[in-house]
Each structure stands twice: as C-alpha cells, then as structure tokens.
N, C-alpha and C positions, 0 to 999 in steps of 0.2 A: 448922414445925408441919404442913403440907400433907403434906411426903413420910409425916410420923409418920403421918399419917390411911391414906395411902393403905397403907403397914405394914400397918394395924391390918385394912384391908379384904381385902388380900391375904390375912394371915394367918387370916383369920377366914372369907375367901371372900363378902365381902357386899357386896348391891347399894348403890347407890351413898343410896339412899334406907336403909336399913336401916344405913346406917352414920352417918349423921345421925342417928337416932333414938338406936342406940347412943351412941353420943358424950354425948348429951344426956340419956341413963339411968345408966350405967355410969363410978360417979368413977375406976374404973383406965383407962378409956378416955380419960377429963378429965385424968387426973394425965398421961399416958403424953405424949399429945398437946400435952403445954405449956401447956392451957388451965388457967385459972383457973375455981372456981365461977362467978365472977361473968361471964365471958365468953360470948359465943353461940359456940357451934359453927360453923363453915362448913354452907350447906345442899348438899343434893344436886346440884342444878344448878351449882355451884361447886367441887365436889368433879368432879365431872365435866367439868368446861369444865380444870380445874387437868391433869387425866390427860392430856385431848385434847392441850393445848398442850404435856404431857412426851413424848407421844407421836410430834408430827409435828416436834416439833426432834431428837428422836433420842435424847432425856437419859434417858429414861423407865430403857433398859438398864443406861447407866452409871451411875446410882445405886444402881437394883438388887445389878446385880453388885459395889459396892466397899458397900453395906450386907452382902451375902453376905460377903466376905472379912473384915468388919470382924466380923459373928460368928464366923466359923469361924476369928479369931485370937484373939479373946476365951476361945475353947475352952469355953465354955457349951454349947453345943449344933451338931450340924452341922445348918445353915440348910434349909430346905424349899427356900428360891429359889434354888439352887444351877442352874449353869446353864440358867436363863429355865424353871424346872418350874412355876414359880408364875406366869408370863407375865403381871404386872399390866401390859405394856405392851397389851395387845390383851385383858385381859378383866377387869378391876381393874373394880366398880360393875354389871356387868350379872350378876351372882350365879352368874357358869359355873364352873364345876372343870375347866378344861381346859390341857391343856400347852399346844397353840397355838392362833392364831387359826383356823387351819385345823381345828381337832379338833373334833368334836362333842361340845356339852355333855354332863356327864357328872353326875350326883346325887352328893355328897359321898357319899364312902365307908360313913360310918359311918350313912347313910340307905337305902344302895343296898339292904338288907335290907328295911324296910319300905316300900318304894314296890311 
C-alpha cells in the first residue's frame, strides 16, 4: 500500500502533505492505494518517514525501476519513471518536478505558462 502512495505522489508530483489530503478526498486514489472507505489513510509525516527509510536502504531505485519495467511490459503505456526521470528517490513529497536531486526545482510544465 505505501509504494502505491508513493506511485500516486510521484506520478501526480505532490507534497507529501497534499497527497494525504488527496488520498483522503479522491476514492480512485482509495481504490488504487488498497485502502478501503473505511480505512485512514497514512499521514504525511509517515508517508515521509516510509520514503526516508526506501531511501537510505537503497530500495527506493529498485522498485522504481522493476515498477518501470512491469509497465513498459504491460504495453499500456511507456512509464514517465523510466530511467530515475521521475527521481521519487530524492524528491517524492516535497512538490519538486525535478530529474535529480541536484536539479533545481522546476513548476510542472503545464503551469510554467502562468507563473
């Protein structure tokens, strides 16, 4: 249920607070996630302590990348997180769009017009 959250934040691009709330407005985000109605969602601070610890064990990648492959054999779609683009290992919860940790945040694309 956790990596599905962090999925969901990745693909969505959202802070780690903003995907709590989501979760907890959004039943495709309830369904997606394994939660039931009746279930609490994980809070932000737990969503975030769950990333730290995929982080500094090193797992964070290798699920990433064999989630990638398991789309891109699916043949649905080719994956956005294809070679760490989507880097939930180092920006997953703090709302950045950025390919590395090194990169400077960047305003999702399709905002970069009205900012």
């Amino acid at each position: 249920m956790m990596f599905k959250i962090l999925v969901i934040q990745a693909a969505n691009n959202l802070s780690d607070e903003r995907t709590e709330f989501l979760i907890n407005d959004r039943l495709s985000f309830v369904r997606f996630s394994g939660l039931g109605l009746e279930d609490r969602a994980p809070d932000a601070r737990t969503i975030r302590l769950f990333l730290e610890k995929l982080t500094k064990s090193g797992t964070i990648r290798t699920l990433f990348d064999r989630f990638d492959a398991a789309l891109r054999a699916s043949g649905y779609f080719k994956s956005r997180f294809r070679g760490g683009n989507c880097a939930p290992y180092a920006t997953v919860g703090k709302g950045a769009n950025v390919s590395s940790s090194s990169e400077i945040a960047k305003p999702h694309r399709k905002w970069q017009k009205t900012l």
